[in-house]
C-alpha positions in Angstrom: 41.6 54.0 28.1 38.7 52.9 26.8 35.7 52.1 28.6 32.5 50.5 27.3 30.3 52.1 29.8 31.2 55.6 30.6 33.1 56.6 27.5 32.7 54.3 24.8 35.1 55.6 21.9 32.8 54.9 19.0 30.6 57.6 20.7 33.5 60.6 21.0 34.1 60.5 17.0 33.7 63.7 15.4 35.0 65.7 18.3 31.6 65.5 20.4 30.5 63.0 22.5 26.9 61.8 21.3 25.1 61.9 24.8 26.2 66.2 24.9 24.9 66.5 21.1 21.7 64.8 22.0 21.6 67.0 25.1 21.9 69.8 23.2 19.6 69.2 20.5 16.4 67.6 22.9 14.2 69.4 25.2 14.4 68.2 28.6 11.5 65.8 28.4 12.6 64.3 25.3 16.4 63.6 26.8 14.5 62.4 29.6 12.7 60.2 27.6 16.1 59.1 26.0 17.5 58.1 28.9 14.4 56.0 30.1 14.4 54.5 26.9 17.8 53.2 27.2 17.4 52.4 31.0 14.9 49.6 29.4 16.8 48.8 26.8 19.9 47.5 28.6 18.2 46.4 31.3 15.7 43.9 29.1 19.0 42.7 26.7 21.2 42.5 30.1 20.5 38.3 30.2 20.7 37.6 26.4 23.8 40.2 25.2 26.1 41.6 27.7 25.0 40.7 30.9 26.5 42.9 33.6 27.7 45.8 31.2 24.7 46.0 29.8 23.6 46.4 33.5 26.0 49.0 34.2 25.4 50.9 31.0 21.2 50.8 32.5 22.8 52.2 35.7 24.6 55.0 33.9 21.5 56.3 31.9 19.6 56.1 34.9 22.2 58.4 37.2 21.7 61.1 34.2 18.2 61.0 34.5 18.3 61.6 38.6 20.7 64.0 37.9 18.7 65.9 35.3 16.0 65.3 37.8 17.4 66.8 40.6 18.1 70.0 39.1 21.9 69.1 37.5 19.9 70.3 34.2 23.0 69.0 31.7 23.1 65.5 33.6 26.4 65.9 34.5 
């Protein structure tokens, strides 16, 4: 089913999600960085785009930063 927060399908294509090849491919702070980035992002477009997804896709950037934060490493 898809779902435009946790698994958008334009972001699976290719047989990887984006959010593992970019965990792959940046150093900790940089992913880190990413995901504050994108906390931001959504959270400053939330009341001029998509309103409460875009709030929910802020919350789920921000869960994989705590995550990486607490030690979880992948952000999983």
């Amino acid at each position: 089913m898809h779902d435009p927060v946790e698994r958008p399908a334009h972001y699976t294509a290719g047989g990887i999600e984006t959010i593992d090849y970019l965990l792959a491919k940046l150093a900790p702070e940089e992913f880190a960085g990413f995901c504050r980035g994108n906390v931001l992002k959504y959270v400053s477009r939330a009341p001029h785009k998509n309103g409460l997804e875009d709030l929910k896709k802020a919350r789920w950037y921000l869960d994989r930063l705590i995550k990486q934060l607490e030690g979880g490493g992948d952000g999983t």
